[in-house]
DOKOL-943491 format. One record per residue (C-alpha): chain; residue number from 1; residue in one letter; y, x, z. Coordinates in Angstrom, 1 decimal. Example, Ala and Ser with C-alpha at 12.3 -4.5 7.8 and 13.67 -1.06 7.14 Angstrom:
BEGIN
{atom A, 1, A, {-4.5, 12.3, 7.8}}
{atom A, 2, S, {-1.1, 13.7, 7.1}}
//
This chain:
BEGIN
{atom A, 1, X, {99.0, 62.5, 118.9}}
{atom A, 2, X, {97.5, 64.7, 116.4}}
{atom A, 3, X, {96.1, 68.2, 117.5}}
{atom A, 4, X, {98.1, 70.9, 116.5}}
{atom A, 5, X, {96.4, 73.6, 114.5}}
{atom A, 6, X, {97.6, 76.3, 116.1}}
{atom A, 7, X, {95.2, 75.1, 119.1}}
{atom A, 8, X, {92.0, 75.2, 116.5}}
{atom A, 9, X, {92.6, 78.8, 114.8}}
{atom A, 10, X, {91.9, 82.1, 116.7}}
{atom A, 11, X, {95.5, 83.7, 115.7}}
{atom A, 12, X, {97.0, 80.4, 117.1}}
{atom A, 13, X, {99.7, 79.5, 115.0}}
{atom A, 14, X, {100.2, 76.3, 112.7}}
{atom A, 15, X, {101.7, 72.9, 113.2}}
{atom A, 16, X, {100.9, 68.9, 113.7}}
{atom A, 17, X, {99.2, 68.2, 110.3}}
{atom A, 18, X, {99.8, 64.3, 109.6}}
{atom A, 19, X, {96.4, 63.5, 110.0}}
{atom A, 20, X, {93.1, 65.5, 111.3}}
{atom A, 21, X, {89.6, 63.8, 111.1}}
{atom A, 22, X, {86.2, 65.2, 112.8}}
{atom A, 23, X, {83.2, 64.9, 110.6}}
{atom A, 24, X, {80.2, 64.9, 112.6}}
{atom A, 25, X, {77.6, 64.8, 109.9}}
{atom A, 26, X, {77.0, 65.5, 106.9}}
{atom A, 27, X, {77.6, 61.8, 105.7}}
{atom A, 28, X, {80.9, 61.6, 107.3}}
{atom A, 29, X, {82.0, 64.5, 105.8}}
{atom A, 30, X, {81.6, 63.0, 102.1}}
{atom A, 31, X, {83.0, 59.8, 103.4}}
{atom A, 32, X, {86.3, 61.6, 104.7}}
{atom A, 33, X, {86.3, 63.7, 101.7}}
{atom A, 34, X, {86.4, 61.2, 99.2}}
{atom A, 35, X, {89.0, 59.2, 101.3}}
{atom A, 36, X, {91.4, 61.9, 102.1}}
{atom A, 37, X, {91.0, 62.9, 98.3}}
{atom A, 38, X, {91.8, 59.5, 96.8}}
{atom A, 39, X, {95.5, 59.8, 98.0}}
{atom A, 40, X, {96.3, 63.1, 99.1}}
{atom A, 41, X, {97.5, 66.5, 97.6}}
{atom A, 42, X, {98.0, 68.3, 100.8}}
{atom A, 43, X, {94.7, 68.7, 102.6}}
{atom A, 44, X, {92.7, 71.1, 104.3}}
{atom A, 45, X, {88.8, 71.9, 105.8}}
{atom A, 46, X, {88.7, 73.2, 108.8}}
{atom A, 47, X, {86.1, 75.3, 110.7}}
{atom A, 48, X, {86.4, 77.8, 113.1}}
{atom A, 49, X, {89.9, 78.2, 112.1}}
{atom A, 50, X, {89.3, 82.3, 112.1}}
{atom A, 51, X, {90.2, 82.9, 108.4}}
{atom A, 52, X, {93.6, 81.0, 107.6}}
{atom A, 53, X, {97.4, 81.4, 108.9}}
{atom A, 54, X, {98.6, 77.7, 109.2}}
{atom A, 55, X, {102.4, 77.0, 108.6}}
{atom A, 56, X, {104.2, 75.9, 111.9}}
{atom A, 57, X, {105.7, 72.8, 109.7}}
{atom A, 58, X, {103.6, 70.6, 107.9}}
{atom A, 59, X, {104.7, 67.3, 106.4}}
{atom A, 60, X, {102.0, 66.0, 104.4}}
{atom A, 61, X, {98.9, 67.9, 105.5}}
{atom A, 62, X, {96.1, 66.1, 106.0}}
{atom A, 63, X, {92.8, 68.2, 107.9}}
{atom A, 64, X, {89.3, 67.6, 107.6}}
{atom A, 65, X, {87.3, 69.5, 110.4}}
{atom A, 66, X, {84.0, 70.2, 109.9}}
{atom A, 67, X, {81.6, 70.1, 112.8}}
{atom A, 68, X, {78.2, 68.9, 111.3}}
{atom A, 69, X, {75.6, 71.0, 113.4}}
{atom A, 70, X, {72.1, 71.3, 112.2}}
{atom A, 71, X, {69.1, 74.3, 111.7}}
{atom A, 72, X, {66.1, 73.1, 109.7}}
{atom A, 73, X, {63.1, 75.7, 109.2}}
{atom A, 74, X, {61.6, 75.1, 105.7}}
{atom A, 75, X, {59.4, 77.5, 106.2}}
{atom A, 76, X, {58.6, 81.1, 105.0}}
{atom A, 77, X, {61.8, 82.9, 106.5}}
{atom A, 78, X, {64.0, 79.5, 104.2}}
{atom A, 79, X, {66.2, 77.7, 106.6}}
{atom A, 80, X, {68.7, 75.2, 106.2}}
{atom A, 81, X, {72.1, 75.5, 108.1}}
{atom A, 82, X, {74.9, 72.5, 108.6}}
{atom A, 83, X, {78.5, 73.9, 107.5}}
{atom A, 84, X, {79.5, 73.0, 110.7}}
{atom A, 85, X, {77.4, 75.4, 112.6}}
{atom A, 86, X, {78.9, 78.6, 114.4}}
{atom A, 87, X, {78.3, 81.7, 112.2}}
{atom A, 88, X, {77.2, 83.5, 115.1}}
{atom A, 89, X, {74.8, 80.9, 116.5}}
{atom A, 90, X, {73.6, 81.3, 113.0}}
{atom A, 91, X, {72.6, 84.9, 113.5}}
{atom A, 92, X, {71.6, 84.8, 116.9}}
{atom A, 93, X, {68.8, 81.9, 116.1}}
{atom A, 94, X, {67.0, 84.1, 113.7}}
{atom A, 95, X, {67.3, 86.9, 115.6}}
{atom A, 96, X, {65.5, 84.6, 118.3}}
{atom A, 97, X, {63.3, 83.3, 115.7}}
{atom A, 98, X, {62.4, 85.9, 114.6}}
{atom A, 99, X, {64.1, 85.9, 111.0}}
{atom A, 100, X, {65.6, 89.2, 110.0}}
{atom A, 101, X, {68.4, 89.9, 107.2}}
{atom A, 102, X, {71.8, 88.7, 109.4}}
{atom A, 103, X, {71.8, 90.5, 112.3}}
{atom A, 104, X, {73.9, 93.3, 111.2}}
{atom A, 105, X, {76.8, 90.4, 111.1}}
{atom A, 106, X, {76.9, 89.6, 114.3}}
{atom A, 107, X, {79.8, 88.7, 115.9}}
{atom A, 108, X, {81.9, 87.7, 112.6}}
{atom A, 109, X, {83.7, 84.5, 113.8}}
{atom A, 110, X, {83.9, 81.1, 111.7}}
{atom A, 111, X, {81.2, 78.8, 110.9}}
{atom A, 112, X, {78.1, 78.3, 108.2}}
{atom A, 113, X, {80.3, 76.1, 105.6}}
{atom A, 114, X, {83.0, 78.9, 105.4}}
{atom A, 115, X, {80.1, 81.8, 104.9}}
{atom A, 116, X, {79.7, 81.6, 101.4}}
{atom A, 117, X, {83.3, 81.3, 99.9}}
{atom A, 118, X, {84.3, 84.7, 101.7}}
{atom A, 119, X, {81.4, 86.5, 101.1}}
{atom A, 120, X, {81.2, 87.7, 104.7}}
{atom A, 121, X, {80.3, 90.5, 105.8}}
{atom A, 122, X, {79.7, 94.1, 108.1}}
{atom A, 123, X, {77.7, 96.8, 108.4}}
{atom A, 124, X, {76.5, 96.8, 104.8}}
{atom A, 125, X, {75.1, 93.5, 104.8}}
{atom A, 126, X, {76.7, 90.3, 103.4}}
{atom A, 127, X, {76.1, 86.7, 102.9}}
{atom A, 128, X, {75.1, 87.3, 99.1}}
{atom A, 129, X, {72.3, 89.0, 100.3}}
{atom A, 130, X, {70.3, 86.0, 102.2}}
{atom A, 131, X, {72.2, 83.2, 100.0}}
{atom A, 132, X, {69.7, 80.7, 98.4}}
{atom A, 133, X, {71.8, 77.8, 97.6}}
{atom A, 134, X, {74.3, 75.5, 99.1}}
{atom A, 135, X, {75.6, 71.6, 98.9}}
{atom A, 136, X, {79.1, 71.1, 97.6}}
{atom A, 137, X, {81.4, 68.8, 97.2}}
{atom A, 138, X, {83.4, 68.8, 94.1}}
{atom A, 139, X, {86.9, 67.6, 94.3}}
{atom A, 140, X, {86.8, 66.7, 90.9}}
{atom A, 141, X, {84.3, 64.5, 90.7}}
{atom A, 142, X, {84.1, 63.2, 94.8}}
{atom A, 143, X, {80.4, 64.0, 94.3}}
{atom A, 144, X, {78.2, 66.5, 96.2}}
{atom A, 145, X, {76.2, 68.8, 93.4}}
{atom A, 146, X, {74.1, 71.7, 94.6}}
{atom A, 147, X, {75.1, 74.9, 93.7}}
{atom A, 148, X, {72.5, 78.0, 93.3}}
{atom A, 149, X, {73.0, 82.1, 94.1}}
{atom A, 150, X, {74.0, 82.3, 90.1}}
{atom A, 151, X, {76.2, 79.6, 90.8}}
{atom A, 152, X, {78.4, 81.4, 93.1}}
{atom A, 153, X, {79.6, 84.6, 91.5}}
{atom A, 154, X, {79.4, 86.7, 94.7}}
{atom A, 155, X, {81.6, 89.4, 94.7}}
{atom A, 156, X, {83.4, 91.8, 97.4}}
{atom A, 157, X, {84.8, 88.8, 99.7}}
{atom A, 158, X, {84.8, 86.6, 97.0}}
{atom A, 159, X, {83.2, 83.8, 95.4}}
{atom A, 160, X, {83.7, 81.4, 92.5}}
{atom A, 161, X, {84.4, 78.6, 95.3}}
{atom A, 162, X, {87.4, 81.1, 96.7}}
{atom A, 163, X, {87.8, 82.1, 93.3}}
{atom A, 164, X, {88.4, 78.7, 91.3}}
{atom A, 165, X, {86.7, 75.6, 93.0}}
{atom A, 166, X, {87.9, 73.1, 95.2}}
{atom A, 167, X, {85.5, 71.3, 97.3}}
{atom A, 168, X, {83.2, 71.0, 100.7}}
{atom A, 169, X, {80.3, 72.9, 101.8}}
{atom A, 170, X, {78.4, 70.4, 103.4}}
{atom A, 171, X, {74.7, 73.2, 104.4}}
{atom A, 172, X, {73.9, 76.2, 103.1}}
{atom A, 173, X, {70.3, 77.7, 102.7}}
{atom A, 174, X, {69.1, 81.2, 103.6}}
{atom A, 175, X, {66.2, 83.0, 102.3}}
{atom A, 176, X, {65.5, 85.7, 105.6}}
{atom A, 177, X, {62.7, 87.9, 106.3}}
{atom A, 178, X, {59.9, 86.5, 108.1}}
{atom A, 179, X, {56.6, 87.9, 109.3}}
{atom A, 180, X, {58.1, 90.7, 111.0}}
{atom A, 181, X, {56.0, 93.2, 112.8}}
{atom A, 182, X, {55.3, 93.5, 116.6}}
{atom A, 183, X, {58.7, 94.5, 118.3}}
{atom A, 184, X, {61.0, 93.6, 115.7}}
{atom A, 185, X, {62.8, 91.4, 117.6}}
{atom A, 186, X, {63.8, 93.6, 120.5}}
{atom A, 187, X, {65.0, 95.9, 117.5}}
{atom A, 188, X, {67.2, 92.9, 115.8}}
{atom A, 189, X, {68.7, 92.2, 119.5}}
{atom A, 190, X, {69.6, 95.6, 120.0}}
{atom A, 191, X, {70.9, 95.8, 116.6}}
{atom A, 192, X, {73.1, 92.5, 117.6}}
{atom A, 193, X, {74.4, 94.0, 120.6}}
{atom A, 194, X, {75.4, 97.4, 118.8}}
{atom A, 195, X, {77.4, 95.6, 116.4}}
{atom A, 196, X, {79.0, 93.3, 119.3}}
{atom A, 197, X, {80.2, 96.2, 121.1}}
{atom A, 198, X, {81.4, 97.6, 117.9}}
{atom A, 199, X, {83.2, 94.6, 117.1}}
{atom A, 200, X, {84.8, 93.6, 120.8}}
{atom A, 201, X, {85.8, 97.9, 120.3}}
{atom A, 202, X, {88.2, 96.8, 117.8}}
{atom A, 203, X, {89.6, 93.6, 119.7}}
{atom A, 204, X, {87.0, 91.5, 116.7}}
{atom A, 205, X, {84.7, 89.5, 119.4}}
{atom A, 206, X, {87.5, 86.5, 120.2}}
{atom A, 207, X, {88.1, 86.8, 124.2}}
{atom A, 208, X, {90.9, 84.4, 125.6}}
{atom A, 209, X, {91.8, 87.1, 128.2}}
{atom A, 210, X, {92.7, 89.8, 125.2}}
{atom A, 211, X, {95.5, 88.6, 123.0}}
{atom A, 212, X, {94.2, 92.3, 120.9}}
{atom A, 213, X, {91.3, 89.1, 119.5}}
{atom A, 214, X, {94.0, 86.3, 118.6}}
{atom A, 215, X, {93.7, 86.7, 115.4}}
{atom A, 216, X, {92.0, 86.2, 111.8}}
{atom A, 217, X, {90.0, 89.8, 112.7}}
{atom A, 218, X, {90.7, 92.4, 109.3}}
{atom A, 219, X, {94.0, 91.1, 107.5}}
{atom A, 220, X, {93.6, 92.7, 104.4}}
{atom A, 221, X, {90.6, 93.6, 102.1}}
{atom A, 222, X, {89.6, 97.2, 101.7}}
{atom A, 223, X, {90.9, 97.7, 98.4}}
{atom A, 224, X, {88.7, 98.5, 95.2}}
{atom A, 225, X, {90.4, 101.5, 93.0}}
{atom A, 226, X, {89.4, 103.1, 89.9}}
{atom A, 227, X, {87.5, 106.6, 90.7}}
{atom A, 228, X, {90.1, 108.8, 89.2}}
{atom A, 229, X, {92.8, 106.6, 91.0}}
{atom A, 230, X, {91.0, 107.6, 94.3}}
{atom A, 231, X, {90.7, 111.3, 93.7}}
{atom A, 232, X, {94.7, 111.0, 93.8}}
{atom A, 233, X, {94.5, 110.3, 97.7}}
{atom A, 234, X, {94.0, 112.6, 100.2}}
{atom A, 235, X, {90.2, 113.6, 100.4}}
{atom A, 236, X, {90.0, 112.8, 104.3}}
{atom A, 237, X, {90.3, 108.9, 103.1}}
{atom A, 238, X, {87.8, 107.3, 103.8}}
{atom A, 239, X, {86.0, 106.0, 100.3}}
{atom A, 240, X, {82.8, 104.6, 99.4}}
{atom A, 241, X, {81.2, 104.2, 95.4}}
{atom A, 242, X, {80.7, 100.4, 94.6}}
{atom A, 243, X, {78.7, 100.8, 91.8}}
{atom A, 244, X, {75.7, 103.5, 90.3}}
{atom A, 245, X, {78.2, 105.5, 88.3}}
{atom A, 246, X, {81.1, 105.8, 90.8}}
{atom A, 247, X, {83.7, 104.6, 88.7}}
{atom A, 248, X, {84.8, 102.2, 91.3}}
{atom A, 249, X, {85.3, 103.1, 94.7}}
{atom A, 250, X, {86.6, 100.9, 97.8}}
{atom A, 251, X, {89.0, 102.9, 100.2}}
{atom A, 252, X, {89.6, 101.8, 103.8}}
{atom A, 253, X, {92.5, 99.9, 104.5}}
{atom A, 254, X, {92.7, 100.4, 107.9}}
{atom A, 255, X, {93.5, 104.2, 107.2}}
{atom A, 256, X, {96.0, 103.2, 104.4}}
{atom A, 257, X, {98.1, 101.4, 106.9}}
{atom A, 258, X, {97.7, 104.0, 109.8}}
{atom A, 259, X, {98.8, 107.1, 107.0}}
{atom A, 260, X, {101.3, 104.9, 105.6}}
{atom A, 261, X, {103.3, 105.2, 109.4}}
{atom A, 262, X, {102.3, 101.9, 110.8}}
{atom A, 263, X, {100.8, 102.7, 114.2}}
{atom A, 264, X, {98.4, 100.3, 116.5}}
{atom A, 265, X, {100.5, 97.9, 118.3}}
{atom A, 266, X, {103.6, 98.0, 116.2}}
{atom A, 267, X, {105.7, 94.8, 116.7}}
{atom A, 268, X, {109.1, 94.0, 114.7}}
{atom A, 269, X, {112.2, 93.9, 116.7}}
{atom A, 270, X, {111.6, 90.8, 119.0}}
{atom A, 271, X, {108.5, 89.4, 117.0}}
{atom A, 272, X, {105.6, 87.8, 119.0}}
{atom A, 273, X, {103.0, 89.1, 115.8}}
{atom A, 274, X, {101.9, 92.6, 116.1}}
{atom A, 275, X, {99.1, 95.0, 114.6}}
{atom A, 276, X, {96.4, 95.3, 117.2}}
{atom A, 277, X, {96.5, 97.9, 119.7}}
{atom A, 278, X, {92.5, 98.7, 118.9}}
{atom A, 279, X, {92.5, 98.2, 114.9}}
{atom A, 280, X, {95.3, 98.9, 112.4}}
{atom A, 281, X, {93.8, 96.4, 110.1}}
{atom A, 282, X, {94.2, 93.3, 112.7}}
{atom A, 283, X, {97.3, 91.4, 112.9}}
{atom A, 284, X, {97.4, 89.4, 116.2}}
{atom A, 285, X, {99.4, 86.9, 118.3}}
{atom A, 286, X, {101.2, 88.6, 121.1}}
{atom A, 287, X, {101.7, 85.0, 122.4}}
{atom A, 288, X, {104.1, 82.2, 120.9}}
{atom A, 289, X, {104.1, 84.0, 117.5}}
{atom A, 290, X, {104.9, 82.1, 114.7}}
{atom A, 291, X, {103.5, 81.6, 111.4}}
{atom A, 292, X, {106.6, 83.2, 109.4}}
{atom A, 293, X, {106.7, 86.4, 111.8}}
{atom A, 294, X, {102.6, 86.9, 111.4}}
{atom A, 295, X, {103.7, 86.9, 107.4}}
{atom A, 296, X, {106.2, 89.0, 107.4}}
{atom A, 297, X, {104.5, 91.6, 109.6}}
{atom A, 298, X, {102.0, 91.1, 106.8}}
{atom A, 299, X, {104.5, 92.0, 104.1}}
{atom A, 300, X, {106.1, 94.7, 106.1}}
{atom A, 301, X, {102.3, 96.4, 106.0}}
{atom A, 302, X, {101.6, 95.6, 102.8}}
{atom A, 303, X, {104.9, 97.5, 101.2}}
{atom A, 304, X, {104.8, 100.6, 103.3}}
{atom A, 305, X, {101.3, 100.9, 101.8}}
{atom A, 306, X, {102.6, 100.2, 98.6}}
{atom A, 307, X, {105.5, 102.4, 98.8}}
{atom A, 308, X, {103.0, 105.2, 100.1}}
{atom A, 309, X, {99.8, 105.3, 98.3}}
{atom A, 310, X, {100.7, 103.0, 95.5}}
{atom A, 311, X, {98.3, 100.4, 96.3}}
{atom A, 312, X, {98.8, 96.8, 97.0}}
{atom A, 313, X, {96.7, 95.4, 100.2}}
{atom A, 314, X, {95.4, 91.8, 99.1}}
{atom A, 315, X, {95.7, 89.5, 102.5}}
{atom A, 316, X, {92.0, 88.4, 103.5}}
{atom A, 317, X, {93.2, 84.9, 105.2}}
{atom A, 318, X, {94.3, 82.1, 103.1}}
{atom A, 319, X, {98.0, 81.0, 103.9}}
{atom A, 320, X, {98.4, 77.7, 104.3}}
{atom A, 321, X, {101.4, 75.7, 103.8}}
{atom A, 322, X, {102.7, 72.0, 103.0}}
//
């Protein structure tokens, strides 16, 4: 019997898709992709599972996981990364290596291939920074093209693949910071384990024995407001210029939800979903929550902010349905 999804995402919701295949390499991964996309309209790529709510009933859905695994040094701080690869094995190779630029995003769950479409992100570093290029798969033409930094339109959690494109990331390629002085790997580790204990702080380090971690880490995207929009708030919100002149300015959404009324561990009525008990932004399985009671927690959040502050919280994690 086919895995159900909610066993392969960290909030642990979604159903028996009607098929799920396990690329292994980079090869297979084309070959499924172009079979899967001959026939199919329903489908989905899978990788850690730590960005997506999954419906509990799916009919037609057909799942492509991704587990290619692969680091290749191509020297001068330029490496090349599998999609399959764990994000956080990612960081703490460099770090090991040697290779600076990532360590600040320790602990951010999900793998390699998913990276680049969301832009991640902490600490004031993000993907964009270390991006070189990546392989992708075009599902309009079945054919893998290479798409460079230009290519990608990397915005605030965003990309033109999450944007507008449909496709595979089969590797991705980083450009990091080599031929580091003496001692600059003792400060990258400590550096990693500052922002792990930050993270696992707010229930964002995935531990099976906290049910604060099941789920897809921050829900919503600090929204981006005009400057004079912002000055409207009250001036203990938390805000921070996006651009030279200030005129835009991203505001914490965390502290949106908490002044809106909605306090840490808020569940509805009998509901299995709740917000975090560590971090207002993170919706979480209490255990056996379904996909339907994580959304309309979601929705309960997103129009008491509304109602409050005038602002409309945008949902980091892609819903997925069939």
């Amino acid at each position: 019997m086919t895995q159900a999804l909610r066993e392969l995402t960290t909030i642990g919701v979604g159903g028996v898709p009607s098929e799920l295949v396990v690329a292994k390499t980079r090869d297979e991964l084309l070959a499924h992709a172009k079979r899967i996309w001959y026939d199919a309209e329903d489908w989905l790529v899978l990788g850690g599972g730590s960005n997506i709510v999954v419906s509990d009933n799916l009919l037609d859905l057909r799942v492509i996981k991704v587990e290619n695994k692969g680091i290749e040094r191509l020297g001068q701080g330029h490496i090349r990364v599998q999609a399959g690869e764990n994000w956080d094995d990612v960081v703490n190779y460099c770090i090991e290596h040697g290779l600076a630029g990532i360590e600040s995003m320790s602990g951010i769950p999900g793998t390699m291939g998913a990276a680049p479409v969301q832009n991640i992100g902490a600490y004031g570093a993000e993907l964009a920074d270390v991006f070189l290029r990546c392989e992708f798969i075009d599902h309009a033409t079945f054919e893998p093209v290479i798409l460079e930094k230009e290519d990608m339109d990397f915005g605030y959690r965003n990309s033109a693949i999450k944007d507008h494109m449909m496709g595979i990331i089969t590797w991705v390629e980083l450009q990091l910071v080599s031929d580091l002085p003496a001692g600059s790997t003792e400060l990258m580790r400590r550096r990693r384990a500052e922002v792990l204990e930050l993270r696992a702080s707010k229930g964002m380090v995935l531990d099976p024995n906290d049910r604060d971690t099941f789920s897809c880490g921050s829900f919503f995207v600090n929204p981006i407001v005009s400057a004079r929009f912002a000055r409207t708030l009250p001036p203990e919100a938390p805000a921070w210029p996006m651009d030279e002149d200030g005129d835009q300015v991203k505001i914490s959404a965390a502290w949106l939800i908490e002044q809106s009324g909605i306090k840490k561990g808020l569940q509805l009525g009998d509901s299995k979903a709740g917000i975090s008990t560590k971090h207002a932004l993170a919706i979480t399985n209490r255990g056996g929550a379904t996909s339907n009671q994580v959304i309309e927690l979601a929705r309960f959040v997103q129009e008491r902010v509304a109602a409050t502050f005038g602002i409309n919280l945008i949902p980091e994690p892609s819903f997925i349905t069939s």
